[in-house]
C-alpha positions as CSV (number, residue, x, y, z in Angstrom):
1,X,-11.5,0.5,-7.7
2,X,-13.4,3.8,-8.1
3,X,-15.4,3.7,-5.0
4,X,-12.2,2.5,-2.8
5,X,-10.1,6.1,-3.8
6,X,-12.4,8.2,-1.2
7,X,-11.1,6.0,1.9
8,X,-8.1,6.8,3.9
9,X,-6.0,4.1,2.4
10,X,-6.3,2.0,-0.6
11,X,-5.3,-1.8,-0.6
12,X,-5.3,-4.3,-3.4
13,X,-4.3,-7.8,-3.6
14,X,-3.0,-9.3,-7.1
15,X,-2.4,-7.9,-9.9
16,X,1.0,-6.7,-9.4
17,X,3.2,-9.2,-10.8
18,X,5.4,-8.9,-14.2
19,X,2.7,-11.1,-16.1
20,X,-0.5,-8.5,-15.2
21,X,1.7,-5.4,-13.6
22,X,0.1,-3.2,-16.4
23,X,-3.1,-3.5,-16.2
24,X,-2.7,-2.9,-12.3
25,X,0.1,0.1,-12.8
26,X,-2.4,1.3,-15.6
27,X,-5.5,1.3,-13.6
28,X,-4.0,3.0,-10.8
29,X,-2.3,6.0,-12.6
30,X,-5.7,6.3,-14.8
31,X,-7.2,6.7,-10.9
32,X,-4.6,9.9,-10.3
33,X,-2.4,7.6,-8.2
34,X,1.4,8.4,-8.5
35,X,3.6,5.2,-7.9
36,X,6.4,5.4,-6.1
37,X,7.5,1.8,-6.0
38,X,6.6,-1.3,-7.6
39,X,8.9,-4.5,-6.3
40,X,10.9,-4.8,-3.2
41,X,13.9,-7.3,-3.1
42,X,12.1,-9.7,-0.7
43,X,10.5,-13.6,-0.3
44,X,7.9,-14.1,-0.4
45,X,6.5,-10.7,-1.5
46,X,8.6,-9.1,-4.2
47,X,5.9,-8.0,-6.3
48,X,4.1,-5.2,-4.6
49,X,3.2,-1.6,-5.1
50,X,3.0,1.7,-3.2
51,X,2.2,5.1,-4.4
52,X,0.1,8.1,-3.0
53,X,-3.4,9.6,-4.1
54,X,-4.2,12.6,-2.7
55,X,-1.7,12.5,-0.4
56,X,-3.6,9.1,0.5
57,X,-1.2,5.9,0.6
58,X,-2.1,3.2,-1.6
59,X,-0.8,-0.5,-1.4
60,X,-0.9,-2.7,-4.1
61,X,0.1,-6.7,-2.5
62,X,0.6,-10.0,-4.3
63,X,-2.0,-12.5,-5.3
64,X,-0.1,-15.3,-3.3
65,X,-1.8,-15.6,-0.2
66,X,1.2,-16.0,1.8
67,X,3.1,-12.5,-0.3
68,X,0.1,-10.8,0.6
69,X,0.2,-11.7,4.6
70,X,3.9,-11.0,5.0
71,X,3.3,-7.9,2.7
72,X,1.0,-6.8,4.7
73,X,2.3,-7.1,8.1
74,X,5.9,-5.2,6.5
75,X,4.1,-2.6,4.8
76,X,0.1,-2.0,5.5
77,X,0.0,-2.6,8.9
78,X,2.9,-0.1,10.2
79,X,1.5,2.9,7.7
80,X,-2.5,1.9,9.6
81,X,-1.0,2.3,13.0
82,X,1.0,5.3,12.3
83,X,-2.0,6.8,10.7
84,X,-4.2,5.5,13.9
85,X,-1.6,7.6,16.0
86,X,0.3,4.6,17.6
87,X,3.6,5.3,19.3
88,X,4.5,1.3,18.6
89,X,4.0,0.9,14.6
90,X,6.2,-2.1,14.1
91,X,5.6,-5.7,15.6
92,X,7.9,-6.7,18.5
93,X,10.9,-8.9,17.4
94,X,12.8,-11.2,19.4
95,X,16.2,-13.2,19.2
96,X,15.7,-17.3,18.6
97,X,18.0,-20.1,18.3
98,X,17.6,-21.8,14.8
99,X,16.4,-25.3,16.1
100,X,17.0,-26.8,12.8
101,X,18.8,-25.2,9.9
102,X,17.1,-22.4,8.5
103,X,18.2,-21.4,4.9
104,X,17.1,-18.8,2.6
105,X,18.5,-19.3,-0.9
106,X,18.3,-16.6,-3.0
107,X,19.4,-13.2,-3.1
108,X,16.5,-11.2,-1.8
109,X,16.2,-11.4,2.2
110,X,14.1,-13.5,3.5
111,X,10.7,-13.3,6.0
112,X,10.3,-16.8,6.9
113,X,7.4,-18.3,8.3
114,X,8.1,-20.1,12.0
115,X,7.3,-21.5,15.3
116,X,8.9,-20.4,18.4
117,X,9.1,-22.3,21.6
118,X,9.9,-20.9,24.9
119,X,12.7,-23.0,27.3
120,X,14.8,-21.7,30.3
121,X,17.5,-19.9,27.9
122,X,15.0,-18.1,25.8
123,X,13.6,-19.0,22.4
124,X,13.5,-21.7,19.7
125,X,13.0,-21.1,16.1
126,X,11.9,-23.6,13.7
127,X,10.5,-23.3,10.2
128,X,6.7,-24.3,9.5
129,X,7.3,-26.6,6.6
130,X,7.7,-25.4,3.2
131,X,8.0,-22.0,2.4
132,X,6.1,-21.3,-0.5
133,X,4.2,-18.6,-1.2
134,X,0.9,-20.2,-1.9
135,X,1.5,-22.2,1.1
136,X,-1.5,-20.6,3.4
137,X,-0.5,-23.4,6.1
138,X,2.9,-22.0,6.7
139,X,1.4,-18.7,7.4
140,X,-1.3,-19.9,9.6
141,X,0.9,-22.2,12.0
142,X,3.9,-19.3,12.2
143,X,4.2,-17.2,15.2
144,X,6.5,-15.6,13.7
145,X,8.9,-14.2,10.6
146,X,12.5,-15.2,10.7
147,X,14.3,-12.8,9.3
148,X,17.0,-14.0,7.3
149,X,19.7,-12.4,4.4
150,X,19.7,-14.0,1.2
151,X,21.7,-16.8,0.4
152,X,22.1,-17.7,4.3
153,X,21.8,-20.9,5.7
154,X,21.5,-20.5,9.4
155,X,22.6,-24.0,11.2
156,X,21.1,-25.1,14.4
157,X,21.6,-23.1,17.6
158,X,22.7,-19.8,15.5
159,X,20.6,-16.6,16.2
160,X,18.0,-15.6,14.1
161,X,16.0,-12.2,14.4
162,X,11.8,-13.1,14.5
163,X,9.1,-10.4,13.9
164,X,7.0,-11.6,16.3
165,X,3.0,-12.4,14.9
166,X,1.5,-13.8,17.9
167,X,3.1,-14.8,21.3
168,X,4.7,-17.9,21.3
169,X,3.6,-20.9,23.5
C-alpha cells in the first residue's frame, strides 16, 4: 500500500468488512490516513471506507465483486471526474417501468442490477437475475442500477429511478 499513498487517489478492494475491517482500518491510519467513514446503509456495498491523506481521498471497496462495481460507480467514479474537472460527475438516470416486480428486502436502499428496454412510452426495467453480491453476471448484463428503498417491493408497471451504466438497446 506504501507505494499507492503518492498518487492522487487511493483505491482498495477487500478488506473492509466486520471480519478483516482491522487490519484494513489499521493499515490505513498506520499510512497517516484519517477515516472518515467506514459503512454506508446500502446493497450490495455496505462495507466500504473513505478517508483523506494528505488532503488526498482514499477509497476502501468490498471484496464482493459486484459491492465493489456498484461502490465504485456511487463513490470513485464521481470524486475522479470532479477531480478531472467534469461539469457532469454523476451518471445520467432515467425513469423505467418495473416490468416484473422488483423488491428490495431489507432496510438499507437498494442499487439493483437491471436491463432496460426502450418501447414507444419510454423505458422497461427488469432485474438481471439474482442479486447477489458475488454475482459478477448480474453486473455484467445490467445497463443499469435500479434504485430502490429498503423493504419495497415495486410491482409491475410502477416507476422506478435507474442510474443509467450503459445505453439501453
Amino acid at each position: 500500500m506504501q507505494w499507492g499513498l503518492t498518487a492522487d487517489v487511493l483505491v482498495t478492494s477487500a478488506g473492509v468488512s466486520s471480519a478483516s475491517s482491522i487490519l484494513v482500518r489499521d493499515a490505513l491510519e498506520r499510512c497517516g490516513a484519517e477515516l472518515h467513514l467506514w459503512q454506508v446503509s446500502m446493497r450490495p456495498g455496505k462495507p466500504i471506507t473513505f478517508g483523506t491523506r494528505a488532503g488526498r481521498p482514499v477509497f476502501g471497496l468490498p471484496g464482493n465483486p459486484v459491492s465493489a462495481m456498484v461502490t465504485f460507480e456511487l463513490f470513485v467514479r464521481p470524486a475522479l471526474r470532479r477531480m478531472a474537472g467534469a461539469r457532469a460527475v454523476d451518471r445520467p438516470r432515467v425513469r423505467a417501468r418495473a416490468l416484473d416486480a422488483i423488491a428490495n428486502p431489507g432496510f438499507r436502499r437498494g442499487y439493483l442490477r437491471v436491463t432496460l428496454t426502450r418501447d414507444a412510452i419510454g423505458y422497461g426495467a427488469r432485474l438481471t437475475g439474482d442479486q447477489g453480491s458475488a454475482i459478477l453476471r448480474s453486473m455484467v448484463m445490467a445497463d443499469g442500477l435500479a434504485v430502490v428503498a429498503g423493504d419495497r417491493r415495486s410491482p409491475p408497471a410502477t416507476a422506478v429511478d435507474v442510474i443509467l451504466l450503459r445505453a439501453p438497446n
